[in-house]
N, C-alpha and C positions, 0 to 999 in steps of 0.2 A: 412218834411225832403226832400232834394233833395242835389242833387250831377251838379258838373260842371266838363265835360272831356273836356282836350285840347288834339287836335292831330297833333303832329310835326312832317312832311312826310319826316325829312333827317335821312339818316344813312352813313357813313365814306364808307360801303360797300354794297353789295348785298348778304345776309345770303342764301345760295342754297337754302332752305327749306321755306322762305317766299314768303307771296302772301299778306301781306296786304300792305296799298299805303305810297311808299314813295319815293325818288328820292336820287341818290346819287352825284346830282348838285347842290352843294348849295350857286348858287349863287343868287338865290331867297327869302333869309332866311331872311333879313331886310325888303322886303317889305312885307312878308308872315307876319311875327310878325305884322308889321303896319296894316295889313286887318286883323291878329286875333284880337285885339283889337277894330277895327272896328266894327266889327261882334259879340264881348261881347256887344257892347254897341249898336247895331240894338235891338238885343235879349235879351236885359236886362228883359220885359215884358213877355218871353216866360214860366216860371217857375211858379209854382202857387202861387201866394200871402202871402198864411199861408203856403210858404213849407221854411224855411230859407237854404243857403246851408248849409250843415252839410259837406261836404268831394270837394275836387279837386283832378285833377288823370293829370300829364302829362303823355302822354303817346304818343307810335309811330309807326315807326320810333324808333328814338332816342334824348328825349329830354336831356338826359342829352351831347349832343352835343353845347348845346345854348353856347352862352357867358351868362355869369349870369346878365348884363343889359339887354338883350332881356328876359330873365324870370322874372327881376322884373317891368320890362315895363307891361308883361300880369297882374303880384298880380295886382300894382296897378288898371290895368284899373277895374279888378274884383272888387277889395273893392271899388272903386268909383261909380260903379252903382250896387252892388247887398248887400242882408242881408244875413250878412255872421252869424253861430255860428259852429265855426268849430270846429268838431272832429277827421279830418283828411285830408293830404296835402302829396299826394303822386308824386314821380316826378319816372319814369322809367328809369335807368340807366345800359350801360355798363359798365363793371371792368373795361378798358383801361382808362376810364374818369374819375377816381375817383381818384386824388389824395389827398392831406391834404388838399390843400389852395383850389379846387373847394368843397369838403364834408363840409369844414368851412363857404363859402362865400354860400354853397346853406344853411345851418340849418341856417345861418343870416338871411335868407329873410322868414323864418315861417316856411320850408319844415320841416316834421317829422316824415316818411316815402318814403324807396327805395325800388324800386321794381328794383335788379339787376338779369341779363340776363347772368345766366354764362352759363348753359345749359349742361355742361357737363366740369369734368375737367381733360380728359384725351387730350391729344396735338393730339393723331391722329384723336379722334372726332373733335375737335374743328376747327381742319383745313379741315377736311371731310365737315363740316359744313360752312365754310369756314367764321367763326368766327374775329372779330376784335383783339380780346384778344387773349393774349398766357394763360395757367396754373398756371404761376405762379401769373401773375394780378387777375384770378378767386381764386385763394385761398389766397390772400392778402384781396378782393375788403369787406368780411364781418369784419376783423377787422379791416380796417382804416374807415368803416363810423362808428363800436362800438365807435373809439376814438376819433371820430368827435363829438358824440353823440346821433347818431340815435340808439333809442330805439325800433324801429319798425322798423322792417327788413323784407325780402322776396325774395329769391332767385328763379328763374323758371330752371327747367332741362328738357330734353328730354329725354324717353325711347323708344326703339324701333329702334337704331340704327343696323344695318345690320351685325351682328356678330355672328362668331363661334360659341359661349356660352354667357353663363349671366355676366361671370366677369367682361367687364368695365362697367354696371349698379351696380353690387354688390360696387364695389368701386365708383363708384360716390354717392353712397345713403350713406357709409358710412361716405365719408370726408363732404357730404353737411351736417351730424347729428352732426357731431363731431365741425363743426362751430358753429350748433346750430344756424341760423338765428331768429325762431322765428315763422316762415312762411314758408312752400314752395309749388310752384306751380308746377305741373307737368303734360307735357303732350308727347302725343302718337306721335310721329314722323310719319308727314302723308305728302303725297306726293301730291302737286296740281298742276296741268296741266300746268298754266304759272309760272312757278317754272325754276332752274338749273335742279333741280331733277329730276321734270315732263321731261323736255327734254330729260335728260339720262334714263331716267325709258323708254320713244319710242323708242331711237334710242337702247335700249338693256342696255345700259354701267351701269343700276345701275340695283339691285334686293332687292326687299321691302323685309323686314324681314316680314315673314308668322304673319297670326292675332295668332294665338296658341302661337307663341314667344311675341310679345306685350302681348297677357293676362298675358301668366308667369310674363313679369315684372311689369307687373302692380298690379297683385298679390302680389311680393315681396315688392314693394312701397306702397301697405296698410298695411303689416305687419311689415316693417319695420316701419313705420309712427307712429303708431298705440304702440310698444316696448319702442318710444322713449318720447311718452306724448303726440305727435300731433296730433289732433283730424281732421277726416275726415269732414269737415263740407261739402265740395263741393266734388263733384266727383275728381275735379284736384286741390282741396285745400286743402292743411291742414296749421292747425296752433293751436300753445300753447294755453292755455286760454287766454284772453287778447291779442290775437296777430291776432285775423280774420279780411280778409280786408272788412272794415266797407262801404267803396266806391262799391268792387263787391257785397260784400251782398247786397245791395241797389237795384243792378242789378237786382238777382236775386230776390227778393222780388215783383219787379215790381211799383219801387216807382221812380217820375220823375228824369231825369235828362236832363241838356245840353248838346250837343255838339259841342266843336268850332274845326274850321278848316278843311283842306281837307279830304272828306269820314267820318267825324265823325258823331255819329248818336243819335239822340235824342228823347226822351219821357216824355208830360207832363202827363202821365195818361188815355189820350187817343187817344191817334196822334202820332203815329213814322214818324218819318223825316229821312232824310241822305242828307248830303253835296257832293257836287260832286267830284268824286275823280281825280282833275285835279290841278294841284296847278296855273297853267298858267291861265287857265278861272275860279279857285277861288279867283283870281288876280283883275282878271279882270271884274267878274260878282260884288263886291265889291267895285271898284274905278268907276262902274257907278252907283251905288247906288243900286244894286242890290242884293236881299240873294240868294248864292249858292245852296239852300235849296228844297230839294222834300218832298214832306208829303202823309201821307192817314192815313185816319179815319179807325180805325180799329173796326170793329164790334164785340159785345158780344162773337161769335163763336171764331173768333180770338185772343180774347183776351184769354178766356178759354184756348185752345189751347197753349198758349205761359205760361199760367201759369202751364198746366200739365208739361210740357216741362223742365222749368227753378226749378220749385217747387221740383221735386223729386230727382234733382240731388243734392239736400241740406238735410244735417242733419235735418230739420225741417216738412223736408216731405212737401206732399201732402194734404192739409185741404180741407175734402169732406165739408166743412159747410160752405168755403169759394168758393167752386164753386156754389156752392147751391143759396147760401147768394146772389153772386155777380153779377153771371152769368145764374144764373135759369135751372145749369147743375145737375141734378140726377145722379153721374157717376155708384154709384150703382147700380141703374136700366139699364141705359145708356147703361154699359159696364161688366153685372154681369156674365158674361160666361166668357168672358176673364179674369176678377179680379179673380174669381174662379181658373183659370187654371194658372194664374201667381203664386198666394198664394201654389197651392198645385205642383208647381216644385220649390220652395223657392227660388222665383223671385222678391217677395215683400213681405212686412208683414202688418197687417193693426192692427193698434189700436188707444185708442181716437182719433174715426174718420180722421185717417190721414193714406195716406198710404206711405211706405217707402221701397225702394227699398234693398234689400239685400245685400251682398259683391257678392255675385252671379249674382244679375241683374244689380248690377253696373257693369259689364262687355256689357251689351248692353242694357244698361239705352235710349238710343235714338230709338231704335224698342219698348221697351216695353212704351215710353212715346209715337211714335206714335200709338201704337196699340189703346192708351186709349183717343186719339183724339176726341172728339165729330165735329158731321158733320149737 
């Protein structure tokens, strides 16, 4: 089983609160497609032989910005040099992009999951954020792609926006439930250095909401999740039965995938890569025959490491018999003082051999999966 990401580096604006790569020039977007396809077909050989794809993710950026020939220029080139048995074809989109005739012309070309970006649906966030979409496209955007057809839905929200009190999260968890998408992702509103935010957080003009206010709502977002049938699989995942993203599990599993285009990054199993994040000399490293592409061999210890990491932020936990097995890691011996001390402040829980972080340690799941690094 393996997965293929595309990553499309345009968006309409500049989101204050982003930092990954994309440009809001798009006048590069026909020859970018021409070198993503390129680039599918350099690396057609990079995946494992017995791994077929099982899932595609576009994601960005903003792909659902394409014209729908530039997205079925990439299907095609995929189904002509890879084995495909798909069980899932995700494309990332904003609410402003979605009307009938694009939700129709994309479920035509095989898509059967959206991953839509409303983030929040009050207008003073949105414009805080400085959002493409108004409110009233984010609470349209889940049921014109139901009456499109997509069955598999996913909307992402932010908590931790800089407020008086809880109330515009209390109301945004409530209308996101009340849609009922299926799926929703959710993350902690964090400020990075080359950011709008970052700049105003120096120069004074913005002030981070306190970590004690993010817990609370992050708190209220597993129990609200949790009331409404959505299962915590991932720390900032939840979804129905039948509605987990089968592409990030994959992630998190530690099973290979591709990835094409600028900054995206890739794993056959034992080799992480990343593409450069430049779209001008992904251009251009490409029309001389060249891949964009850095690699390193990651060692046993590394690997370990990424699996305490990724593993325990999942419903599925931590398999001590799969460090053991795989990695020749003891973490019980390894780490039994600290295991100890995490179990008795009900930080994790440990059974058939697996350990599992708590609703408590999911609040600083990344200190206690460092803690339990082996070196």
């Amino acid at each position: 089983m393996s997965g293929i990401y595309i990553h499309i580096p345009f968006c309409k604006q500049a989101c204050h609160y982003c930092d990954f790569h994309f440009s809001t020039n798009q006048q590069l977007v026909g020859q970018l497609i021409e070198m993503i396809g390129i680039e599918l077909e350099i690396r057609k050989d990079f995946l494992p032989i017995n791994a077929p794809v099982k899932t595609i993710y576009f994601g960005g950026g903003t792909p659902s910005l394409l014209e729908i020939r530039h997205i079925e220029a990439i299907i095609n080139t995929i189904y002509k040099h890879y084995a495909l048995d798909l069980e899932e074809f995700t494309l990332e989109a904003n609410p402003d992009d979605l009307d009938r005739e694009k939700l129709t012309e994309l479920k035509s070309l095989g898509l059967d999951r959206l991953s839509i970006g409303i983030q929040s649906f009050d207008a003073r966030v949105l414009k805080f954020y400085n959002r493409a979409h108004n409110e009233q496209e984010a609470l349209q955007a889940i049921e014109l792609a139901k009456s499109a057809g997509f069955e598999k839905l996913s909307i992402d929200l932010i908590y931790g926006f800089p407020f008086e009190d809880h109330s515009i999260w209390k109301k945004d968890l409530e209308q996101a439930l009340l849609l009922d998408p299926g799926h929703i992702s959710s993350y902690a509103l964090t400020i990075e250095p080359r950011t709008a935010f970052g700049n105003w957080l120096k120069k004074g003009k913005l002030q981070e909401a306190s970590e004690d206010f993010q817990a609370e709502q992050f708190e209220m977002l597993m129990e609200a999740m949790e009331k409404a049938n959505y299962i915590q699989y991932e720390i900032s995942n939840f979804g129905k039965e039948g509605h987990f993203a089968v592409h990030n599990t994959n992630y998190w599993r530690a099973l290979p995938y591709l990835g094409i285009g600028p900054s995206a990054h890739s794993f056959d199993g034992k080799e992480r890569g990343f593409n450069i994040a430049n779209n001008v000399n992904y251009i251009k490293k490409l029309k001389e025959g060249l891949l964009p592409y850095n690699s390193e061999q990651l060692s046993d210890e590394d690997m370990a490491n990424e699996y305490i990491l990724t593993s325990l932020r999942t419903i599925w936990g931590l398999s001590l018999g799969h460090l053991q097995s795989n990695y020749g890691k003891d973490l019980l011996n390894l780490k039994k003082g600290i295991i100890q001390h995490l179990a008795a402040d009900n930080m994790i829980s440990i059974h058939a051999h697996h350990i599992f972080l708590t609703n408590k340690g999911k609040l600083l799941a990344d200190s206690i999966a460092a803690s339990l690094f082996v070196s």
